[in-house]
C-alpha positions in Angstrom: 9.1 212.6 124.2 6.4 211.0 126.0 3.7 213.6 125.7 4.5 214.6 129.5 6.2 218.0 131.0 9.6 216.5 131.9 10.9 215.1 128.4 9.3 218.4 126.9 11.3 220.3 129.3 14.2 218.3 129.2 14.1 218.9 125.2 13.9 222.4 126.0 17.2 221.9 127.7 18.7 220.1 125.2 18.0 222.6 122.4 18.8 225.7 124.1 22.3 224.0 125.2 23.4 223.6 121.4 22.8 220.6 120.7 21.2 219.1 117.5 17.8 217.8 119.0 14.8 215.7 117.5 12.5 214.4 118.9 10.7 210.8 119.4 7.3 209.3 120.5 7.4 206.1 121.0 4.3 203.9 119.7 3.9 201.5 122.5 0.8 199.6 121.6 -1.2 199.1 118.0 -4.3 200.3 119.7 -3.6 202.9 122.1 -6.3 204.9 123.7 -7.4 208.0 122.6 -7.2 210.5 125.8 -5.8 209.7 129.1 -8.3 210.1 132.6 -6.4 212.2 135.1 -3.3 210.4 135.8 -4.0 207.0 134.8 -2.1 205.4 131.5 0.3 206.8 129.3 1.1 206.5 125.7 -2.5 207.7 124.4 -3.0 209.2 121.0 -3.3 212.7 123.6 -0.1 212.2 124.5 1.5 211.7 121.5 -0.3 215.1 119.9 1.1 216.8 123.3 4.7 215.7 122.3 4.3 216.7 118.8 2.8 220.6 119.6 5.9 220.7 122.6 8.4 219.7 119.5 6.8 222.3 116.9 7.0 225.1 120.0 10.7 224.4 120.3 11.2 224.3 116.6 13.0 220.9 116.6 11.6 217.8 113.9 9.2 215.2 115.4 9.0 211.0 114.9 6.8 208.5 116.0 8.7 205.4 116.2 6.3 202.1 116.1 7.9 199.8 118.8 4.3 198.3 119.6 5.8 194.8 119.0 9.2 194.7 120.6 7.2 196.2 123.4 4.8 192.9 123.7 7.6 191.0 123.1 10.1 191.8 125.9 7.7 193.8 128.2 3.6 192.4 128.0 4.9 189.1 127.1 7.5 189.1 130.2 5.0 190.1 132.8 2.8 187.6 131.5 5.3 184.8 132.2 6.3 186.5 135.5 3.6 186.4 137.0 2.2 183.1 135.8 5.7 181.9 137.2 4.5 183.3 140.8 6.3 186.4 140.7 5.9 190.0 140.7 7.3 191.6 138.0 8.0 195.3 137.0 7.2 196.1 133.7 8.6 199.5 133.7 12.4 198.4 134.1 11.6 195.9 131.7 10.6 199.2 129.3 14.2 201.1 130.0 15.9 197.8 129.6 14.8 196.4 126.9 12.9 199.3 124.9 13.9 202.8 125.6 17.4 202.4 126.1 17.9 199.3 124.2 15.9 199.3 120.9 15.1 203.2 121.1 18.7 203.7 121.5 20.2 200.9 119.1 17.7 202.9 116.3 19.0 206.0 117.0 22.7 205.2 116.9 22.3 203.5 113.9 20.5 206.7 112.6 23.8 208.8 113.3 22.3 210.2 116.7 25.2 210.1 119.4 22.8 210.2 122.7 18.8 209.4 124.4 17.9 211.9 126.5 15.2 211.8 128.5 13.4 213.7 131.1 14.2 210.9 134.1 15.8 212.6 137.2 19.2 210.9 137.9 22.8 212.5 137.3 25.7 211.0 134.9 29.4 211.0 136.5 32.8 210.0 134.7 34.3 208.1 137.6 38.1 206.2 137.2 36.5 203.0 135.5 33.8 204.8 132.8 30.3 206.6 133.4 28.9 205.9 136.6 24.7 206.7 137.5 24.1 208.5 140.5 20.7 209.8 142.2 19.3 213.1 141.6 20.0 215.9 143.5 16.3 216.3 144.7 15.9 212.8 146.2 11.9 213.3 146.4 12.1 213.3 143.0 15.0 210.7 142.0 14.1 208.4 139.4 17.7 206.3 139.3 16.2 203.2 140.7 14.2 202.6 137.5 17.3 203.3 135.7 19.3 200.8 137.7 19.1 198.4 134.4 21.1 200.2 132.7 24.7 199.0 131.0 27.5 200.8 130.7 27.2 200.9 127.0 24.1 202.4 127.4 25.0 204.9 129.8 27.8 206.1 128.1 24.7 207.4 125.4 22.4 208.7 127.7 21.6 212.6 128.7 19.6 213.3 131.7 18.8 217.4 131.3 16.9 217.6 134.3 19.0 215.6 137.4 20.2 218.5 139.1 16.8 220.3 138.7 15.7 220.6 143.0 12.2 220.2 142.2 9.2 219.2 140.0 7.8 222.7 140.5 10.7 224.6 139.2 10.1 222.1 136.1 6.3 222.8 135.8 7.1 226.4 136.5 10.0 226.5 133.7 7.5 225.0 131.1 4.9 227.7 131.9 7.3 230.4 130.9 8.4 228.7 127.9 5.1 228.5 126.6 4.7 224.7 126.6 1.0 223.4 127.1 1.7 220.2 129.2 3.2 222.1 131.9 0.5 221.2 134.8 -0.5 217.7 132.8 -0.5 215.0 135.6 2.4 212.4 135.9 1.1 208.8 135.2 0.4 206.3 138.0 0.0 203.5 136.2 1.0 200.7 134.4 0.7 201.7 130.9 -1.0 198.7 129.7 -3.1 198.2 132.3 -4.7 202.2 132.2 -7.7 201.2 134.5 -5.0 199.9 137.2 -7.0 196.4 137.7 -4.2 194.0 137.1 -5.8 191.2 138.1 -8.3 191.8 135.9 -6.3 192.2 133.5 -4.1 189.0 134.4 -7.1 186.7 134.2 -7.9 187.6 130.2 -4.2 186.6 130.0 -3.3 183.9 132.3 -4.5 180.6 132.6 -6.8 180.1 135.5 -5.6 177.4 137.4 -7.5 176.4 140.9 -5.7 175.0 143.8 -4.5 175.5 147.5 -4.0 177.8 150.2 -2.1 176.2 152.9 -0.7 177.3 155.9 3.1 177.0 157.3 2.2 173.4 158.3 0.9 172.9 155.1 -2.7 172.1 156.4 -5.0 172.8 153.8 -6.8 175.8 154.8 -8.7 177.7 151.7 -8.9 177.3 147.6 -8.0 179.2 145.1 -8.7 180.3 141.7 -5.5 181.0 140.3 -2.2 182.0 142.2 -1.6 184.9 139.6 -4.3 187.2 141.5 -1.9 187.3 145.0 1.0 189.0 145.4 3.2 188.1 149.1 2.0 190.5 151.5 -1.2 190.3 150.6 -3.9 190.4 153.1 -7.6 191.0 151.8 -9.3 189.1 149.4 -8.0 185.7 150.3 -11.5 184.2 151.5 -10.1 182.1 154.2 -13.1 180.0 155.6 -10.9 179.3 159.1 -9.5 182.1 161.0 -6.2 181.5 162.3 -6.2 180.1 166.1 -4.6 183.2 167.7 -7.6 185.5 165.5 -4.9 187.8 163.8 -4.8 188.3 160.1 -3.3 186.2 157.7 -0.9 187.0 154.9 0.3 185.7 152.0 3.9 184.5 152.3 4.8 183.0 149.3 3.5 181.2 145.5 4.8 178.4 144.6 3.8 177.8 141.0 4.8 174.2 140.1 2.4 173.0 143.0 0.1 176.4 142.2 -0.2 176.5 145.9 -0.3 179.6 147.9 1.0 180.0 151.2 -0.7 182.1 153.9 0.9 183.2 157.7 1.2 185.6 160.6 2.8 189.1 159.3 5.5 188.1 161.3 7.2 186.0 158.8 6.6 188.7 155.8 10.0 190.1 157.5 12.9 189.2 155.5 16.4 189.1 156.3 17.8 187.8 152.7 17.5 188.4 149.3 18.5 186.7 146.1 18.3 187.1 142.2 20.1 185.4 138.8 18.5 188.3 136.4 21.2 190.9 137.1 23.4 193.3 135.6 26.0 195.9 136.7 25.2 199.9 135.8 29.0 200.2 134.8 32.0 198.6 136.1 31.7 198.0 139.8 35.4 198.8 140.9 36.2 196.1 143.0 36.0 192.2 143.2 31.9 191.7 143.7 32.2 188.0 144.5 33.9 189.4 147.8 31.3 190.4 150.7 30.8 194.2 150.3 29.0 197.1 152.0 25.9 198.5 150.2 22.3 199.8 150.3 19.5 197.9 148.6 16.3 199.4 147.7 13.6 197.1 146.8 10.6 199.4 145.2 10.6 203.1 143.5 9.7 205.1 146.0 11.1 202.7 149.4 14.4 203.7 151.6 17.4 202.3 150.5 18.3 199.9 153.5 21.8 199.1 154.8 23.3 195.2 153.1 26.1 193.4 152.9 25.9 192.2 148.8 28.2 189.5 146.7 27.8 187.5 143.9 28.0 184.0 143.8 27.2 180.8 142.1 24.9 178.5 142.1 25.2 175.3 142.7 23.5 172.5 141.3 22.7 170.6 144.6 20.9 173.8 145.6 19.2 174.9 143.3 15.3 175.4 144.3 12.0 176.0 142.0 12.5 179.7 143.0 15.8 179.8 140.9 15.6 180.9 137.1 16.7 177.8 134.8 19.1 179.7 132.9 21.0 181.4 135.9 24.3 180.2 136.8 25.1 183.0 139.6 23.2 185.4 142.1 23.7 188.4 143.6 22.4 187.6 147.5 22.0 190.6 149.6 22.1 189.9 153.6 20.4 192.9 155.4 22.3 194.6 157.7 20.2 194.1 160.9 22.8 195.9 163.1 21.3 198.9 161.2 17.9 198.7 160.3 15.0 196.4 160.4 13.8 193.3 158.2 12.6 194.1 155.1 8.6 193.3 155.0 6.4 191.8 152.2 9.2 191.0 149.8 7.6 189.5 146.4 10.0 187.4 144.0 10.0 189.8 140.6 10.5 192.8 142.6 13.9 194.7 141.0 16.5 195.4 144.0 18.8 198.3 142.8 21.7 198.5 144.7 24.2 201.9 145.7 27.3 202.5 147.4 26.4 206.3 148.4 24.6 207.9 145.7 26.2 206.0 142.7 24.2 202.9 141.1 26.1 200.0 141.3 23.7 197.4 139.6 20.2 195.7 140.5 18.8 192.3 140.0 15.3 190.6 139.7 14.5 188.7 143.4 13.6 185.1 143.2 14.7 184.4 146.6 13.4 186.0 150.0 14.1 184.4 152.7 12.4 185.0 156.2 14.1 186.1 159.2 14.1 183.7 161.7 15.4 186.1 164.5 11.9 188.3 164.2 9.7 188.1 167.1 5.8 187.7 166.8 6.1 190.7 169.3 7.4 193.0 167.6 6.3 192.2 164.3 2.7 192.6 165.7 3.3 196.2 167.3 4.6 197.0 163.9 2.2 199.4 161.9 0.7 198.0 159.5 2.5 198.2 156.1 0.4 199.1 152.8 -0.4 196.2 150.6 2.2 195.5 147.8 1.5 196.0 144.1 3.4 195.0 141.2 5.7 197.9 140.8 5.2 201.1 137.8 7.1 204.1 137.8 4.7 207.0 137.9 6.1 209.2 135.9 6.8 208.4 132.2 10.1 211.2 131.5 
């Protein structure tokens, strides 16, 4: 229980459907705030008193479970190295992997408990080869991609109360007439850690400040920097470029490399990419059919994007190809080709992003991209009539179920 209105309502569900409910804050940081501002953080002291008067309305027994260090462990610590790596990670599916379906969930078993729910909007199916994830019914609100981590194993103990709910109002309205106090509170927006939403403030007390080179696609020196973990690719303002290009158009950043610390700046036109790759992965329950054969799909690269037509397969990687953007300890990699019979390039890809991929509505698996690769067939033409897409930022889910 978060302290928000969809785990308190999804306790609500839980408890008045029979079953043996208690309930759990999770203690995410040793010093956590004391109030949340509007809609920004999560995991205050505020929000655990809010989950403690929700469980005491519905009559069920209350926990706070300190998690603060597994939490900088395998979330702070990961986005740390991420992004001093050149990427862009997301630390909330590093949170459902690794802490609220993972060590929240190991507890609990090990406790006698048989399921997690949580108030995340996404439905459970028993399909022929075990439980399968799906999207909510209510698409607007779906929140399956930031489950797309999830295993099998974990699946098979989770309990998602509110997936065939149509709407956020009917929630809000349903914890109004039970009483519960949370029932308008705002949904977060941010990453949890980072309340104030300045991550690159925040990444400079924690990264090492490195100087070095922007460069165009020629590799010309064109700029300095003073630390590649303050860009993101796709990024347009901020990057202080004492040259404008030759044709007078705006400049984007196109990809970090972080063993030269050199940033790489171009025409928008080559943010459109026709090929992703990634060796993090795992499959949300067993796929079905042979995934190191070329298959259809959809790929959906951020929360709250369109899930784009792809052809997906899993391969190897070989030795004689590997590249600095490969992870040292992957041996294979899901690579996803767009479909561009169907639908466009994608634009402003960052390496860390999480692509989640579906075959209809069912979650097949997702992996972390270290590999976009441009398409060459995009026209400066067209890319320039384009409208202008809004600025990438690392990814957070912006409601904490």
């Amino acid at each position: 229980m978060s302290g928000g209105v969809d785990s308190a309502v999804a306790a609500a569900r839980a408890v008045e459907a029979g079953h043996d409910v208690v309930g759990v804050h999770l203690a995410l940081s040793r010093m956590p705030g004391t109030v949340r501002t509007g809609a920004r953080g999560c995991c205050t002291i505020e929000d655990a008193m809010d989950a403690r008067r929700a469980a005491n309305l519905l009559g069920i027994p209350f926990y706070v479970w300190d998690l603060s260090e597994r939490f900088r462990e395998d979330v702070v610590d990961d986005f740390i190295a991420e992004y001093a790596a050149g990427r862009t990670p997301n630390p909330c599916m590093r949170c459902n992997e690794k802490i609220k379906f993972a060590a929240l969930l190991d507890k609990a078993i090990a406790l006698g408990f048989d399921t997690v729910a949580t108030g995340h909007y996404a439905t459970l199916t028993d399909g022929p080869g075990g439980r399968q994830l799906h999207r909510a019914s209510a698409w607007s609100k779906d929140q399956s991609y930031v489950l797309g981590v999830l295993t099998e194993r974990q699946l098979a103990h989770c309990y998602f109360p509110l997936g065939d709910t149509p709407s956020k109002d009917l929630v809000r309205a349903e914890a109004a007439e039970r009483g519960l106090q949370v029932a308008q509170k705002p949904d977060s927006h941010d990453i949890c850690f980072i309340p104030d939403g300045d991550t690159r403030g925040w990444l400079s007390d924690h990264v090492t400040r490195t100087p070095g080179e922007i460069l165009d696609e020629d590799g010309a020196v064109i700029g300095s920097h003073d630390g590649a973990h303050g860009y993101t690719v796709g990024q347009r303002r901020g990057l202080q470029l004492g040259k404008p290009a030759d044709d007078g158009k705006p400049r984007y950043v196109l990809s970090i490399r972080p063993v030269s610390n050199q940033v790489v700046v171009g025409p928008k036109e080559r943010l459109a990419i026709s090929r992703i790759a990634g060796g993090r992965f795992s499959w949300a329950g067993e796929p079905g059919f042979d995934a190191s054969e070329r298959f259809a799909c959809e790929v959906q690269i951020r929360a709250h994007a369109e899930p784009v037509p792809a052809f997906a397969r899993l391969e190897p990687i070989l030795e004689a190809e590997r590249t600095e953007q490969h992870r040292d300890d992957a041996t294979h990699e899901i690579v996803v080709d767009i479909n561009l019979k169907l639908a466009e390039p994608l634009l402003g890809v960052a390496p860390g992003q999480t692509a989640v991929l579906y075959i209809g509505t069912r979650v097949l698996g997702q992996f972390t991209i270290d590999r976009a690769v441009p398409d060459e067939s995009a026209t400066a033409g067209s890319a320039a009539s384009a409208e202008p897409e809004p600025e990438p930022e690392p990814e957070a889910q912006v409601s904490q179920p």
